[in-house]
C-alpha positions in Angstrom: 14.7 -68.3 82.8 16.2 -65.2 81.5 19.0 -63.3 82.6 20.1 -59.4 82.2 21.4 -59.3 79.0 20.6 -62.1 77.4 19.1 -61.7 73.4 15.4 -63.0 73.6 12.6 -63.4 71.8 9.4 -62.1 73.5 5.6 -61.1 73.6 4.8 -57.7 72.7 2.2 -57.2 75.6 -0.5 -56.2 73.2 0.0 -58.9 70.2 -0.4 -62.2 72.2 0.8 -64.2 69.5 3.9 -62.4 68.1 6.9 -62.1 69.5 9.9 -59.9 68.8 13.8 -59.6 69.4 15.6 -57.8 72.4 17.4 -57.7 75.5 16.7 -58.2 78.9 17.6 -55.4 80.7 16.4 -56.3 84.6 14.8 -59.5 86.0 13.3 -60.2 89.2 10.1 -61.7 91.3 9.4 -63.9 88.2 9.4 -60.4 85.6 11.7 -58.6 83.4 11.9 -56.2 81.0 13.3 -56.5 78.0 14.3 -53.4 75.4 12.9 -54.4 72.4 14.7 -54.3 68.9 12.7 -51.5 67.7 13.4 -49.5 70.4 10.2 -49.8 72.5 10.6 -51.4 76.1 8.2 -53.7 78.1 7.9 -55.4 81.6 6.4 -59.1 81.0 6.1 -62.1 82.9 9.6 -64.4 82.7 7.9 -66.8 80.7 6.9 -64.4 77.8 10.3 -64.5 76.9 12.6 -67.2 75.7 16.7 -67.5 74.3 16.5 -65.6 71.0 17.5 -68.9 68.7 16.6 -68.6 64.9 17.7 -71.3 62.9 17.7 -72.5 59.1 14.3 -73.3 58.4 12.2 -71.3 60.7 9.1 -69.2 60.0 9.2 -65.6 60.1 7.7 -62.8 59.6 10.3 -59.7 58.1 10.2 -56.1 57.2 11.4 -56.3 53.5 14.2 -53.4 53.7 13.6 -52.7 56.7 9.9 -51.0 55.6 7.1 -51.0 58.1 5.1 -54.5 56.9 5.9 -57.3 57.8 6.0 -60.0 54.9 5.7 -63.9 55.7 8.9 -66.2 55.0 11.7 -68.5 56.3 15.1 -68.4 57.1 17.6 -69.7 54.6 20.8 -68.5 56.4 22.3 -66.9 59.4 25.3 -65.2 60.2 25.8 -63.7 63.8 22.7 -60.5 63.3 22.8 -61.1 59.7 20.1 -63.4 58.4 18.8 -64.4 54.8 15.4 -64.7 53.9 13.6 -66.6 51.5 10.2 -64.7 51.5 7.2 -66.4 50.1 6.4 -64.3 47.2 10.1 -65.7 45.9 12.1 -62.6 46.7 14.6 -63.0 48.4 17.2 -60.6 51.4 20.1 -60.4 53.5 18.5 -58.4 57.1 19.1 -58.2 60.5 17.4 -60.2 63.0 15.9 -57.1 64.5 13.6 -56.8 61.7 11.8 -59.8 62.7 8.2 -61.6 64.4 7.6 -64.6 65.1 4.0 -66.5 65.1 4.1 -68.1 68.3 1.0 -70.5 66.5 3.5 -71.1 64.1 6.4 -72.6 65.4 
């Protein structure tokens, strides 16, 4: 269960299978609300949110420099924020977590 505060990934109401990085800002009566990354701000269900933990390896989905698509890849390195991603066209960057989605299919 989440606490206020604590970095999660969670479901954009609207997107059912993406998910996206922020903070929970209040909980309560089995809801929160997290402040989204980007900005944007949401009140889900508890369980549409879980412990922001990207690792080597995992699929993503990132804006190449910070651009408004979102291009398909995995993670080849991570640094506190700071991640490195090997995209799947070959290219390859050095981003923020708070560019990211995640496939919730996908993982």
């Amino acid at each position: 269960m989440p606490n206020v505060g604590d970095r999660v990934l969670a479901q954009w109401p609207q997107e059912k299978n993406w998910w996206y990085p922020g903070v929970i800002v209040t909980e309560g009566g089995g809801m929160c609300e997290v402040q989204f990354d980007d900005g944007d701000r949401a009140t889900l269900k508890t369980d549409q949110a879980r412990p922001l933990a990207i690792s080597i390896g995992d699929r993503v989905y990132c804006r190449w420099k910070g651009g408004g698509a979102y291009y398909p890849g995995k993670i080849a390195n991570v640094v506190g924020a700071a991640i490195w991603v090997d995209y799947d066209d070959g290219d390859h960057e050095v981003t923020s977590i708070g560019l990211i989605r995640v496939n919730v299919n996908e993982q």
